[in-house]
C-alpha positions in Angstrom: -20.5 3.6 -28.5 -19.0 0.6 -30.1 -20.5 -3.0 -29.6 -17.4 -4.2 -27.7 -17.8 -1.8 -24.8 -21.3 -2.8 -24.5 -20.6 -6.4 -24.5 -18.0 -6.3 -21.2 -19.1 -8.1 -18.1 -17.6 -7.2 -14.7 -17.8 -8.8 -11.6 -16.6 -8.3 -8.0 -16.1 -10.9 -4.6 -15.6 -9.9 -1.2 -12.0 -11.0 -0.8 -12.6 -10.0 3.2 -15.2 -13.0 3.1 -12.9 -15.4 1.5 -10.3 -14.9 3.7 -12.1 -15.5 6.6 -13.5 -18.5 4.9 -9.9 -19.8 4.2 -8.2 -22.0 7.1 -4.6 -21.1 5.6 -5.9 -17.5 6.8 -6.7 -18.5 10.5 -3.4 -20.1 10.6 -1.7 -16.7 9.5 -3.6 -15.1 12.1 -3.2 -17.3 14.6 0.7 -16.9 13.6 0.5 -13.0 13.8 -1.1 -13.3 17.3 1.7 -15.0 18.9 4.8 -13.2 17.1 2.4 -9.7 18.1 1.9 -11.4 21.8 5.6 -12.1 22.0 6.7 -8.3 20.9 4.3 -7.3 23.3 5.6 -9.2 26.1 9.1 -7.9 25.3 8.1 -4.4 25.1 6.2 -5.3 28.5 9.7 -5.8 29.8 11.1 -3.2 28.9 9.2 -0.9 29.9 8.2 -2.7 33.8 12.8 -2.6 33.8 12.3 1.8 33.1 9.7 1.3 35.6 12.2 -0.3 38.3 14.5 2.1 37.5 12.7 4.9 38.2 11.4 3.1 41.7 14.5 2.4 42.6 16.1 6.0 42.1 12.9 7.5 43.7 13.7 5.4 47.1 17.7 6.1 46.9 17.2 9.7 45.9 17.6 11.4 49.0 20.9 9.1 49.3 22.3 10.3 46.0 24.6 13.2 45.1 23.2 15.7 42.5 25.7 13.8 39.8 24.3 10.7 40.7 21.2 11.6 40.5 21.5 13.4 37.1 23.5 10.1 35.7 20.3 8.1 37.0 17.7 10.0 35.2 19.5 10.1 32.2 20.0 6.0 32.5 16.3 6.7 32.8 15.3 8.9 30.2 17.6 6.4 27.6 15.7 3.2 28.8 12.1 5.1 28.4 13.5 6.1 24.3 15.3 2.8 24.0 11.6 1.2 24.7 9.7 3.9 22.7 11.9 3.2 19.5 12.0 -0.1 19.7 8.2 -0.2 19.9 8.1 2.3 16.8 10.7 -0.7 15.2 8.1 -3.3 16.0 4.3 -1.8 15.5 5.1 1.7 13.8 4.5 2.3 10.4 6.4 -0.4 8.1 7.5 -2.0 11.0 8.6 -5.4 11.9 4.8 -6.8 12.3 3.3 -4.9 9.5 6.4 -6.7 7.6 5.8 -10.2 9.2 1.9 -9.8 8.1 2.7 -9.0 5.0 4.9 -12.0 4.6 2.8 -14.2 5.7 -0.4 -13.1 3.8 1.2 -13.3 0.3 0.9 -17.1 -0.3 -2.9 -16.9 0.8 -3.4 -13.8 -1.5 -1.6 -15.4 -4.2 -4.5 -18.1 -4.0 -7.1 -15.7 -4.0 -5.3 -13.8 -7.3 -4.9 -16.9 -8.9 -8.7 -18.1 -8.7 -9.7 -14.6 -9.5 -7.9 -15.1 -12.6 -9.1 -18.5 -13.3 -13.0 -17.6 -12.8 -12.9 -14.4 -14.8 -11.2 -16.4 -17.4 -14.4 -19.4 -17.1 -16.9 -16.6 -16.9 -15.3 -14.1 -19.6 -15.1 -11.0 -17.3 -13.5 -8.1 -18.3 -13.0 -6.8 -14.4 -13.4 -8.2 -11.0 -13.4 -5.8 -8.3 -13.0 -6.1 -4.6 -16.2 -4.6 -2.8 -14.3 -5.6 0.9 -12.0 -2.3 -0.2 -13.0 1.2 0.8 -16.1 2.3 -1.2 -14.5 0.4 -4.1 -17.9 -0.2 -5.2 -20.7 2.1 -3.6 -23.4 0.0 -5.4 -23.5 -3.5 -7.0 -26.2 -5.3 -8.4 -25.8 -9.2 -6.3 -25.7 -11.1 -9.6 -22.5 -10.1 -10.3 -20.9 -11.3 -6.9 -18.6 -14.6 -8.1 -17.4 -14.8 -4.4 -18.9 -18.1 -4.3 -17.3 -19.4 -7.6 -13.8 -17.9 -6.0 -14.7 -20.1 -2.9 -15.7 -23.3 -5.3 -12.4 -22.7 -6.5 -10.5 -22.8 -3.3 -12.7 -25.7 -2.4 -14.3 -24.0 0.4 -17.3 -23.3 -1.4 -20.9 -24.3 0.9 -21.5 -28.7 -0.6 -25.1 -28.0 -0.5 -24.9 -24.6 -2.7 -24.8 -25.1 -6.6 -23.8 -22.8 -8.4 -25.2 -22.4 -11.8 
């Protein structure tokens, strides 16, 4: 083995922690609530208007030729998809909220990257890992958390903590 490898330093931070340290994080959240509240409500809506529908053909049913009542369950059954897809459109997989979150949080991850960057620069670290990911680190030896010097950075770090 050759000197260099032995001479690497690593580090990780808990980039879960910063964030929830990070007031530019409570206001994305606080964002995402109300745009995910909204959809909600819309989706609410939609599906309460299926809902009156269906009431409404149940009480006029006996009233209604078998055409009529064929064109009404169809109006029906178009209203339930309609609602279904468009709440695939807004919480399904890549959709409009998993979009909007995304937006939102890549200014506040850009800060994080950036004073990643810087520390591992100041303290000469080869890596920096995220133990907040999935088993991204099964084991790690506290002196090499530099969460707090990421949060120093930021200026969020604890005024009574020094960091040596």
């Amino acid at each position: 083995m050759t000197q260099g490898l032995l001479a690497q330093k690593w580090g990780y931070i808990d980039a879960s922690y910063i964030l929830q340290m990070m007031p530019e994080y409570e206001e994305v959240q606080q964002e995402l609530d109300k745009v995910s509240q909204q959809w909600q409500e819309e989706i609410a809506t939609m599906r309460t208007d299926v809902q009156g529908m269906y009431d409404a053909y149940q009480a006029e049913e006996v009233l209604l030729t078998e055409e009529m009542k064929e064109e009404r369950l169809t109006a029906i059954k178009e209203k339930e998809e309609a609602t279904k897809e468009y709440h695939r459109k807004v919480f399904g997989y890549e959709g409009l909220f998993f979009l909007k979150k995304k937006e939102l949080l890549k200014p506040v991850q850009d800060m994080i990257f950036d004073a990643v960057e810087k520390v591992a620069k100041e303290k000469r670290l080869e890596l920096v890992f995220d133990k907040s990911g999935d088993y991204a680190i099964i084991y790690s030896n506290p002196v090499h958390d530099y969460t707090d010097f990421v949060l120093e950075e930021l200026g969020l770090g604890d005024k009574n903590d020094v960091i040596e």
